[in-house]
KOLVEXTOR-142138 format. One record per residue (C-alpha): residue number from 1; residue in one letter; chain; y negated, z, x negated. Coordinates in nm, 2 decimals. Each point is the difference from the previous one (the first is absolute). Example, Ala and Ser with C-alpha at 12.3 -4.5 7.8 and 13.67 -1.06 7.14 Angstrom:
# residues 2
1;A;A;0.45;0.78;-1.23;
2;S;A;-0.34;-0.07;-0.14;
***
This chain:
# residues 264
1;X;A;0.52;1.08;0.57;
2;X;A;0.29;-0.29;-0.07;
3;X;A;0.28;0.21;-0.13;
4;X;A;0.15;-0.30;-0.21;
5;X;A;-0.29;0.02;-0.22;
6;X;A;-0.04;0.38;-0.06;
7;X;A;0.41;-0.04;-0.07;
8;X;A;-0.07;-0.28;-0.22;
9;X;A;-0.23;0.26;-0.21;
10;X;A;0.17;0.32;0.02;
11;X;A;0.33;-0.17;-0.14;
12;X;A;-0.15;-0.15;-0.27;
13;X;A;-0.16;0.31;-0.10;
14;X;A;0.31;0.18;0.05;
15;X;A;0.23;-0.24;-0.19;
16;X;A;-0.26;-0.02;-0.27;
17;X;A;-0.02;0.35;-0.03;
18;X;A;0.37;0.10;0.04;
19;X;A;0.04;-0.27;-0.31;
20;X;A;-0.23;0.21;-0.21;
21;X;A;0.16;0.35;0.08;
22;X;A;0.41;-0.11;-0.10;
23;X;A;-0.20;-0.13;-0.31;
24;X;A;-0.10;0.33;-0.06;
25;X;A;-0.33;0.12;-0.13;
26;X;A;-0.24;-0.09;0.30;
27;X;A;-0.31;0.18;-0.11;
28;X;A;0.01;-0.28;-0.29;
29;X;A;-0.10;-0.26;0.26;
30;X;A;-0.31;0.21;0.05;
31;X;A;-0.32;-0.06;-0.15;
32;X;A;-0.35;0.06;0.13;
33;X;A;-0.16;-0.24;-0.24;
34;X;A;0.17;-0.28;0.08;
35;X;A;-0.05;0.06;0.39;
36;X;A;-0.31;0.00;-0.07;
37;X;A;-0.08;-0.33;-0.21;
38;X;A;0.22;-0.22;0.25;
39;X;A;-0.12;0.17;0.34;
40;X;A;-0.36;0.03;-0.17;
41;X;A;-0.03;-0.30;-0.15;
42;X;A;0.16;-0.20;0.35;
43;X;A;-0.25;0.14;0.18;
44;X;A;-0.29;-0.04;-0.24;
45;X;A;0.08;-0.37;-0.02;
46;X;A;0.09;-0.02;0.36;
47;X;A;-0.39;0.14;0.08;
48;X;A;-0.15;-0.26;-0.26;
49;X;A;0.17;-0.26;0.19;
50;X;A;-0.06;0.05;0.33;
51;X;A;-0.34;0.09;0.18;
52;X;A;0.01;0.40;0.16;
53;X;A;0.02;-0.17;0.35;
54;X;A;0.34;-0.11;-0.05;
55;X;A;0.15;0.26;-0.19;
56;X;A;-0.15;0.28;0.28;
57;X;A;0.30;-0.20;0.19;
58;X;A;0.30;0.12;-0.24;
59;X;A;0.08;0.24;0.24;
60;X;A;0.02;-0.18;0.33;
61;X;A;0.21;-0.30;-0.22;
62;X;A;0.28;0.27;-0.09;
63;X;A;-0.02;0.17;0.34;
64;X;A;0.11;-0.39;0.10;
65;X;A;0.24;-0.01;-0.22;
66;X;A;0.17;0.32;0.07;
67;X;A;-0.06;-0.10;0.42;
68;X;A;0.23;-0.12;0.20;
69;X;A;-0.05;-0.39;0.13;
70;X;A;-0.11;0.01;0.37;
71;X;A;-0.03;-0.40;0.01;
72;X;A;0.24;-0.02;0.28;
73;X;A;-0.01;-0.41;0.05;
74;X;A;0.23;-0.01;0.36;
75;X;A;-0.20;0.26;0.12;
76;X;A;-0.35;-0.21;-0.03;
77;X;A;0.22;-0.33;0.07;
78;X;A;0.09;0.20;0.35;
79;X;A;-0.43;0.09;0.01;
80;X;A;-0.05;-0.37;-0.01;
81;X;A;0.22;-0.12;0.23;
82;X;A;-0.12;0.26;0.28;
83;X;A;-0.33;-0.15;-0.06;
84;X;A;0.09;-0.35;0.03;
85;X;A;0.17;0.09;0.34;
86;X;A;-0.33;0.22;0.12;
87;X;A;-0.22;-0.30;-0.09;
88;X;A;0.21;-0.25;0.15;
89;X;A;0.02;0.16;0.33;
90;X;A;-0.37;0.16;-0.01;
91;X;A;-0.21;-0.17;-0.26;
92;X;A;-0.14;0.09;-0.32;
93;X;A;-0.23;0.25;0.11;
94;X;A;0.26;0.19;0.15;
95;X;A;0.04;0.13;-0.39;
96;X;A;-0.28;0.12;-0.05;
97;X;A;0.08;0.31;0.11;
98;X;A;0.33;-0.01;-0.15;
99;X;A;-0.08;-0.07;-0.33;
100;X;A;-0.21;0.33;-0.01;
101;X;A;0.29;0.20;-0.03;
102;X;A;0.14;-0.16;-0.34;
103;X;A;-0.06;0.19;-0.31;
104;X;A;0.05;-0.31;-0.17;
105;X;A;-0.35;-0.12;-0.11;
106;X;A;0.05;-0.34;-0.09;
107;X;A;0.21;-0.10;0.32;
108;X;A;-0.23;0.18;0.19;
109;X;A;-0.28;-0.21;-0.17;
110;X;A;0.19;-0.31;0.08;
111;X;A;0.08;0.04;0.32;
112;X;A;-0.38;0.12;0.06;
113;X;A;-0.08;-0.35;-0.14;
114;X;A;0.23;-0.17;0.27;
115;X;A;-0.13;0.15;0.24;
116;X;A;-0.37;-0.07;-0.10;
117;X;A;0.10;-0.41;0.04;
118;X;A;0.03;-0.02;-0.33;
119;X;A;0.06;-0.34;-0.14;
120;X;A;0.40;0.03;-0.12;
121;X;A;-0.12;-0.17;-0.36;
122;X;A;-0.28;0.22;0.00;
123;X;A;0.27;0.38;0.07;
124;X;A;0.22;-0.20;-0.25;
125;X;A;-0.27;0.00;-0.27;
126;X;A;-0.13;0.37;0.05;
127;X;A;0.40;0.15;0.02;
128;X;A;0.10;-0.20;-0.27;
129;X;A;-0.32;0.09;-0.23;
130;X;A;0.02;0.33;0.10;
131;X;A;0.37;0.02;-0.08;
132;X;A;-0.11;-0.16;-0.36;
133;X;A;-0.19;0.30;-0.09;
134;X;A;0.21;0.25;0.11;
135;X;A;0.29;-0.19;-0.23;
136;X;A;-0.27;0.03;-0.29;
137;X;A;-0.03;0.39;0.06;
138;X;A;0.35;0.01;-0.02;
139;X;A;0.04;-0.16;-0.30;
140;X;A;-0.30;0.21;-0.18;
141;X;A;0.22;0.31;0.08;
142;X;A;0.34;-0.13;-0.17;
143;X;A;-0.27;-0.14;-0.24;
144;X;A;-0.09;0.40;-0.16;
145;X;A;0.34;0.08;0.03;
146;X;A;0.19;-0.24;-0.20;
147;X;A;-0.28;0.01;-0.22;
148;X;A;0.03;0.36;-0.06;
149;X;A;0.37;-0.11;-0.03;
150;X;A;-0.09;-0.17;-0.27;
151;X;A;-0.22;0.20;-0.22;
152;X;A;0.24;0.30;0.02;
153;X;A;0.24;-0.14;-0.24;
154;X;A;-0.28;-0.11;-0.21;
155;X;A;-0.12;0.30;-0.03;
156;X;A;0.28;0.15;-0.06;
157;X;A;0.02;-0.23;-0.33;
158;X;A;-0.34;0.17;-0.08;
159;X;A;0.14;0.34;-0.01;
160;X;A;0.29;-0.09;-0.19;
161;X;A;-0.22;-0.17;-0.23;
162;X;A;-0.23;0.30;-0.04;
163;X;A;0.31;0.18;-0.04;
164;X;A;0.13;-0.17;-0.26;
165;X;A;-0.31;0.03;-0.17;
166;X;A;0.01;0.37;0.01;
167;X;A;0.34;0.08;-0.17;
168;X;A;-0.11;-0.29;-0.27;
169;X;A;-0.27;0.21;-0.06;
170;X;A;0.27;0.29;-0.05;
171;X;A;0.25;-0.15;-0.23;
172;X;A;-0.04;0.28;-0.23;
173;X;A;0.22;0.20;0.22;
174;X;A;0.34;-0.20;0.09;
175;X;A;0.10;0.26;0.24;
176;X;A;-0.26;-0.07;0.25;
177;X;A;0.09;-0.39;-0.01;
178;X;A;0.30;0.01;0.27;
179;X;A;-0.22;0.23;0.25;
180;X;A;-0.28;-0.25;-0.07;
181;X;A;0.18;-0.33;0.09;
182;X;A;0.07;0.16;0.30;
183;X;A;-0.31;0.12;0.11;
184;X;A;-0.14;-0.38;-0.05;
185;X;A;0.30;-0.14;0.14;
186;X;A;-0.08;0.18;0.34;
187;X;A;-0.31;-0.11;0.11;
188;X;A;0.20;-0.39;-0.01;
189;X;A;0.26;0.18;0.20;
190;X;A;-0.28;0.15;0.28;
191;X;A;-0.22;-0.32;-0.03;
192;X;A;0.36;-0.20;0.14;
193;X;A;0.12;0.27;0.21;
194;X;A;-0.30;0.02;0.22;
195;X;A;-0.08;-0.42;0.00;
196;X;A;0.34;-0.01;0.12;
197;X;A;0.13;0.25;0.19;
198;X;A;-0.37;0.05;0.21;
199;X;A;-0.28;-0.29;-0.10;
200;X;A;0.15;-0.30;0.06;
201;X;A;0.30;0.07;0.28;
202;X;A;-0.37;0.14;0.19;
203;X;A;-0.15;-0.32;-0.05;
204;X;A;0.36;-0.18;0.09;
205;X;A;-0.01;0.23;0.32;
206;X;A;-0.39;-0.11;0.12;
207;X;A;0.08;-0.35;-0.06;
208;X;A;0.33;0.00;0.27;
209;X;A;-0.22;0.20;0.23;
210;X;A;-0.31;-0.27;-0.04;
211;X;A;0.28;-0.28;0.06;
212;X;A;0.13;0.19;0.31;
213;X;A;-0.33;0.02;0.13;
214;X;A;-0.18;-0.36;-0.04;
215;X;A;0.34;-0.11;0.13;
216;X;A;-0.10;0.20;0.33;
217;X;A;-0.32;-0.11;-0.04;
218;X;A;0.09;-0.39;0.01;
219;X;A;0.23;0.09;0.33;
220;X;A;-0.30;0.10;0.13;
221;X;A;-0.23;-0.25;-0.04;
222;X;A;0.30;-0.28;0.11;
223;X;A;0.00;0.23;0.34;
224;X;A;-0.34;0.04;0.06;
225;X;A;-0.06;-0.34;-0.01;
226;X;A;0.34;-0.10;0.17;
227;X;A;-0.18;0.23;0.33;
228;X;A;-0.31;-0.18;-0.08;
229;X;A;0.20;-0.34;0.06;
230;X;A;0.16;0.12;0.30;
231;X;A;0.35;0.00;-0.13;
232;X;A;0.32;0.09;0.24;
233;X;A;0.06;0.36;-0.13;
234;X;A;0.33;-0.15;-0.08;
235;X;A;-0.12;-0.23;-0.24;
236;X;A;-0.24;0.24;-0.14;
237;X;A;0.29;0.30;-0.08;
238;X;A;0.26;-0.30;-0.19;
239;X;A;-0.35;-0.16;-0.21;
240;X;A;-0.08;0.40;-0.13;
241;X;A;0.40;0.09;-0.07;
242;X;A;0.04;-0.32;-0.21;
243;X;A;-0.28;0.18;-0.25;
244;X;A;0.33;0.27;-0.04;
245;X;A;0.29;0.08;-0.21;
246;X;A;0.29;-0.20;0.21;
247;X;A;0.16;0.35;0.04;
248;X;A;-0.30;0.13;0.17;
249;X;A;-0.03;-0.29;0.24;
250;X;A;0.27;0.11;0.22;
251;X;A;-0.19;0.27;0.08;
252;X;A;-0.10;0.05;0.37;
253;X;A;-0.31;0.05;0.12;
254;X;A;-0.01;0.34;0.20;
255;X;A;-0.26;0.24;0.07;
256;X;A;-0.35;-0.05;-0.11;
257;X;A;-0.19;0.34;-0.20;
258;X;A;-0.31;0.08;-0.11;
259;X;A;0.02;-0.20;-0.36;
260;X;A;-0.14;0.20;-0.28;
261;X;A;-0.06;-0.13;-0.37;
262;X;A;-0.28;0.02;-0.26;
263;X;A;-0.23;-0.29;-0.04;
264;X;A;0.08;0.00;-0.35;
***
């Protein structure tokens, strides 16, 4: 779980909320019909949009949104390095047995290549095209978020509208007019609050986390085929930093674990 983001959620829930209790009356910000038109209505559009195979993933997207990023890039720098220096002194096929024990499927795929004798344009081509779709996944993810982002406020226009409409219809009676208004005036208020506060900082979240991770991913092809080359170890560790925030580069490399990330 990354803290920062449930902190992120809880105080704006909190804020929000505290705001509406000094205000006094808080039940007045409560209204079942107009949770129900922008939440409905969201997801009713959102399923029209989209084909059932991408929206069955809603639940893993949030569940990456709300993780914590494990894309730990001096730790699969220090990975790479350690097999530049096997294959120098060994060989290539000396990581074949290595590469087993990464969870990491698509440097385990590339170093697989490698040591199949690959041609190096050829294990460029596959990473790289196989990084492309992976990027593409990514960005259909974001994609139902911000666009559920989007149609919240609209819909929340729609209730307000169909409010409106309603205490038109009652003008007969000018007490119920100020109850009314509000009533339509909520569902704009929901429709804002949750494109705001949870669609769209979602989406904002994925798209770091995707960034994070093709970065990683580039590292890794540059290394694989920096051990393909030969490369001094050396050489291989400074070419794979310089694809990191300069604050990050004066990491050293220590210990070697197991790597563990999602494929994406």
């Amino acid at each position: 779980m990354d803290i920062i983001t449930l902190i992120g959620l809880t105080t704006g829930v909190v804020l929000l909320t505290g705001a509406i209790i000094l205000g006094g009356q808080p039940i007045i910000f409560v209204s079942l019909e107009s949770i129900l038109i922008v939440l409905g209505g969201t997801l009713a559009a959102t399923m029209i949009n989209y084909s059932w195979d991408k929206l069955s993933k809603l639940p893993s997207l949030i569940k990456i949104a709300f993780a914590k990023n494990n894309h730990d890039s001096n730790e699969v720098i220090s990975l790479l390095v350690q097999f530049a220096e096997k294959a120098r002194r060994e060989g290539l096929l000396a990581l074949e047995q290595e590469v087993m024990e990464v969870d990491d499927r698509f440097l385990q795929k590339g170093i697989q290549l490698v040591v199949d004798g690959t041609d190096p344009e050829l294990v460029r081509n596959i990473l790289e095209t196989k990084l492309t779709f992976i990027e593409e996944r990514h960005h259909e993810g974001q994609g139902i978020l911000k666009q559920m982002g989007r149609l919240a406020p609209a819909f929340g226009m729609i209730g307000t509208l169909i409010g409106l409409i309603q205490m038109l219809s009652e003008l007969d009676d000018p007490t119920q007019l100020g109850s009314g208004m509000a009533v339509a005036l909520l569902t704009t208020f929901y429709g804002a609050l949750i494109a705001n506060l949870v669609f769209i900082p979602m989406a904002g979240k994925l798209e770091t986390t995707s960034h994070d991770e093709i970065l990683l991913k580039e590292v890794m092809i540059e290394g694989i085929l920096s051990i393909q080359a030969g490369e001094n170890p050396r050489i291989v560790e400074e070419k794979l930093r310089a694809f990191l925030a300069e604050e990050d580069q004066d990491t050293a490399v220590e210990g070697v674990g197991e790597v563990v990330m999602e494929d994406g």
